[in-house]
C-alpha positions in Angstrom: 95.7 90.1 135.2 96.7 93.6 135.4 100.2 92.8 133.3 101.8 95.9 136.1 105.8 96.4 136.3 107.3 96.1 139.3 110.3 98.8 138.4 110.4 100.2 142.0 113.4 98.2 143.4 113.2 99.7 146.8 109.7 98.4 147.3 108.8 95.4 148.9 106.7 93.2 147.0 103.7 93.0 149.7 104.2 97.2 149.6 103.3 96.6 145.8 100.5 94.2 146.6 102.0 90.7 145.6 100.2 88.2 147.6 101.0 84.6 148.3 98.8 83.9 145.0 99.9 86.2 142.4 101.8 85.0 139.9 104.9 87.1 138.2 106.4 86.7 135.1 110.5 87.5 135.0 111.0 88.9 131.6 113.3 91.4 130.0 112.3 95.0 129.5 113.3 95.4 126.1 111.5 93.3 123.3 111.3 93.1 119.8 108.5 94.6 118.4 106.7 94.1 114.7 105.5 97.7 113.3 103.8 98.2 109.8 104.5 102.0 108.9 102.0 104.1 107.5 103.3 102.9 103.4 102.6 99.6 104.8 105.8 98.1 105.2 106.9 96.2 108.4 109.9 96.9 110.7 111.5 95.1 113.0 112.1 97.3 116.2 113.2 97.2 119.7 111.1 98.5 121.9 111.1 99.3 126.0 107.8 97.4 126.8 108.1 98.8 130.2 107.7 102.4 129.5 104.3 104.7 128.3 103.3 103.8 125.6 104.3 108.1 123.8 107.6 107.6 125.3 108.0 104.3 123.2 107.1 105.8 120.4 109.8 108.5 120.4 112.2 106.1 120.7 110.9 104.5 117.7 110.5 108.0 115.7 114.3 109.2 116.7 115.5 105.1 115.2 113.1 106.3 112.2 114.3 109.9 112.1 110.9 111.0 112.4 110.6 114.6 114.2 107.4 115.5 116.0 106.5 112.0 117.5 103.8 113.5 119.6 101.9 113.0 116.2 101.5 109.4 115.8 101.0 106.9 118.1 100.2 103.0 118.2 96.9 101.0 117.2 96.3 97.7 117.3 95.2 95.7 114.1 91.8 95.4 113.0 89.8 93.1 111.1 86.0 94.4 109.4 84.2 91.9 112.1 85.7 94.9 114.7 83.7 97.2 113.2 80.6 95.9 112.8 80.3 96.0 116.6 82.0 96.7 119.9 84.2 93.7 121.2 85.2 94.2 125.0 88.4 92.2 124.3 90.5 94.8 122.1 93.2 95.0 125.1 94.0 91.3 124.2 97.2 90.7 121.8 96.5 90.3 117.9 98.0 86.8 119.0 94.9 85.9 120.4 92.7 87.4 118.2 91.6 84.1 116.3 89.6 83.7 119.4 87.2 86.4 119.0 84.1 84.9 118.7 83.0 86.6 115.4 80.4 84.0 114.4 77.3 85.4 112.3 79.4 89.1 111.8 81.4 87.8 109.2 78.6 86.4 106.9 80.3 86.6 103.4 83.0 85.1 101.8 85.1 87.9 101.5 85.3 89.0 105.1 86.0 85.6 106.0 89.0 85.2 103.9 89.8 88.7 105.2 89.9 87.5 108.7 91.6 84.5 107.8 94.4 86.5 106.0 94.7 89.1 109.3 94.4 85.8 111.4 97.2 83.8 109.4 99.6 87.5 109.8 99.6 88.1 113.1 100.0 84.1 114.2 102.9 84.2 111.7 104.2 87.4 114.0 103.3 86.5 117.4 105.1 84.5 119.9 102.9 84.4 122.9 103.5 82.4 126.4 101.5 79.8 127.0 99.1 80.0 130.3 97.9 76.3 131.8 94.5 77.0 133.1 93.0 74.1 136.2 90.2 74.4 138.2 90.2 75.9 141.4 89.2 73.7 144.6 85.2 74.7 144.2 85.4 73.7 140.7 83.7 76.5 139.2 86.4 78.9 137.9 89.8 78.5 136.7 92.7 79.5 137.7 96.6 79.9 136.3 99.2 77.5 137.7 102.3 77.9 135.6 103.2 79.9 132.6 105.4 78.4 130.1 107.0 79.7 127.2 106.4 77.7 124.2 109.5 77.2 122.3 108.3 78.3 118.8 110.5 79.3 116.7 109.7 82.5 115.1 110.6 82.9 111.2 110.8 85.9 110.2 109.0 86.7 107.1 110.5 87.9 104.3 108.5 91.6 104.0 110.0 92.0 107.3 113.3 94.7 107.8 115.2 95.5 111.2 114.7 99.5 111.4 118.1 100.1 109.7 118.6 98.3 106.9 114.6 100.9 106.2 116.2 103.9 108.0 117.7 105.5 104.9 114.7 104.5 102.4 112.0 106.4 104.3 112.1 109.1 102.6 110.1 106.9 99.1 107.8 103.7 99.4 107.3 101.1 97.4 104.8 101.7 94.7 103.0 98.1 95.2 103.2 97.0 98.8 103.0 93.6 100.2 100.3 91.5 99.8 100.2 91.4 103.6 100.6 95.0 104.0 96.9 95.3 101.6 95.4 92.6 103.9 95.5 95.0 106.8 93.5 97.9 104.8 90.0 98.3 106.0 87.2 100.0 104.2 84.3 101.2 106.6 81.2 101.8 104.8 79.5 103.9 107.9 80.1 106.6 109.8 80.1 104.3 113.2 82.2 101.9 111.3 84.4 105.1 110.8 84.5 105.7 114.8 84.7 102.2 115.2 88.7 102.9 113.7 89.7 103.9 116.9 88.7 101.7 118.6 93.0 99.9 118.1 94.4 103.5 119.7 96.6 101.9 122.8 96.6 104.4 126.0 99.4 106.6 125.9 100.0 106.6 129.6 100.1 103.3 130.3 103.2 100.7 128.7 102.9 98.0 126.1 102.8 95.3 128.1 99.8 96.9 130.2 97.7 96.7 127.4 98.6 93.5 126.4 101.2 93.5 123.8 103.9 90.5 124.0 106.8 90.2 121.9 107.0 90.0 118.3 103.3 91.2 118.5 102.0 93.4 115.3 101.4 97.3 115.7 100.5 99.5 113.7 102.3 103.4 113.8 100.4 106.0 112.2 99.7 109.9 112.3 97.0 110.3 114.9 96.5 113.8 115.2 95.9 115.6 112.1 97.5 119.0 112.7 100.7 119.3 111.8 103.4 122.0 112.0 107.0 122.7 111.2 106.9 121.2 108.2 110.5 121.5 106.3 111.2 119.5 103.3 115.1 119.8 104.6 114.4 118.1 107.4 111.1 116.2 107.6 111.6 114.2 104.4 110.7 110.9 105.9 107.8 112.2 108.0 106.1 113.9 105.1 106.2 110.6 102.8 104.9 109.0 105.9 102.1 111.5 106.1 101.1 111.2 102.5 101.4 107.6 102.5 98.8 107.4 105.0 96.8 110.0 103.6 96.9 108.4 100.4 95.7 105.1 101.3 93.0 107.0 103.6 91.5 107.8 100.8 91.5 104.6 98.7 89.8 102.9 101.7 87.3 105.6 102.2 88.1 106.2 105.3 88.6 110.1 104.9 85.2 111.7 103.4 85.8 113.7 99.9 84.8 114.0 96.1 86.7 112.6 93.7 87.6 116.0 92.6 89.1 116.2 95.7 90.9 113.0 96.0 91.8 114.0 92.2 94.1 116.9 93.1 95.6 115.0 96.1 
């Protein structure tokens, strides 16, 4: 499935390379879109799924009041069993991550509940379509014959704020975050656990939906590139607080390397 927009109206559709076969899904451009911040507190955003992936993101920075979005960018979700090993099927939706054959990876309690928390979140915000699979005539593969849109409704969870009833509070976070904010911490114990982080980055050039992201799917925003300029208290209130909130809890997970000296006068 190569989840491509057909944005180019002038085209014909076997000039785009639709065959008889393909099968097209008719769905608005502009979704809604569940972000956890770098405090760890979810949004509720509208998002164009149908642009790259840095241009959504400065849309979402400007709502925020965020200057300098070319400093953060999207990653998906992660639970520990993602780094313990490389799974090819990252460029699926969190939705669909309860599928991920984690078997012997998560051998102790802990992680399993772990999973089972992340699991439980991103079911609770997903709303996927549903895709009837039959076998094709030699009965050896499958193929899709109709996609329907299960009618679920989608509650929205009480940690959860639209982006401006937050906009104005961004500049100070909650002292205690959500419980389902802590769930989504991970603490990598290795250095290729530690690589294994970025692993979630989604492409820049290519658009949400390309990569698999379906509405009221979980995201998580976050600094990526650490070096930063043009830093004015006057004006970048919000994106410093966001800056040291994820620096702070960088730090409590381990995933940034210091002594506590260090992490003492931070």
């Amino acid at each position: 499935m190569k989840n491509q927009w057909l944005k180019r109206t002038r085209t014909t559709l076997d000039q785009a390379g639709i065959q008889a076969d393909t099968l097209l899904h008719f769905t608005p451009m502009h979704k809604n879109l569940r972000v956890q911040l770098p405090d760890l507190r979810y949004v509720d955003s509208r998002v164009d799924f149908s642009i790259p992936t840095f241009n959504a993101v400065v849309q979402l920075c400007d709502d925020l009041g965020i200057r300098h979005a070319e400093e953060l960018s999207f990653s998906r979700p992660l639970i520990m069993a993602h780094l313990k090993q490389n799974y090819p099927n990252l460029d699926i939706s969190p939705f669909q991550r309860q599928f991920d054959q984690i078997g012997p990876i998560a051998q102790n309690e802990s992680t399993l509940n772990q999973a089972t928390n992340v699991s439980t979140l991103t079911r609770a915000m997903s709303a996927q379509p549903f895709v009837d699979f039959a076998p094709s005539s030699n009965g050896t593969t499958n193929r899709p014959i109709v996609a329907i849109a299960r009618n679920i409704p989608v509650e929205k969870p009480s940690y959860l704020y639209p982006v401006e009833a937050v906009k104005g509070t961004l500049m100070t976070s909650p002292v205690t975050p959500s419980a389902e904010g802590k769930a989504t911490l991970l603490r990598p114990k290795s250095l290729i656990e530690k690589a294994r982080l970025n692993a979630g980055w989604l492409d820049s050039n290519l658009s949400i939906y390309e990569q698999g992201v379906r509405e009221f799917d979980l995201l998580l925003l976050r600094f990526k590139y650490y070096n930063f300029y043009d830093l004015n208290p006057k004006l970048d209130a919000v994106r410093i607080n966001q800056l040291y909130e994820q620096a702070k809890w960088s730090l409590i997970t381990e995933e940034v390397d210091c002594t506590e000296e260090e992490m003492f006068l931070f």
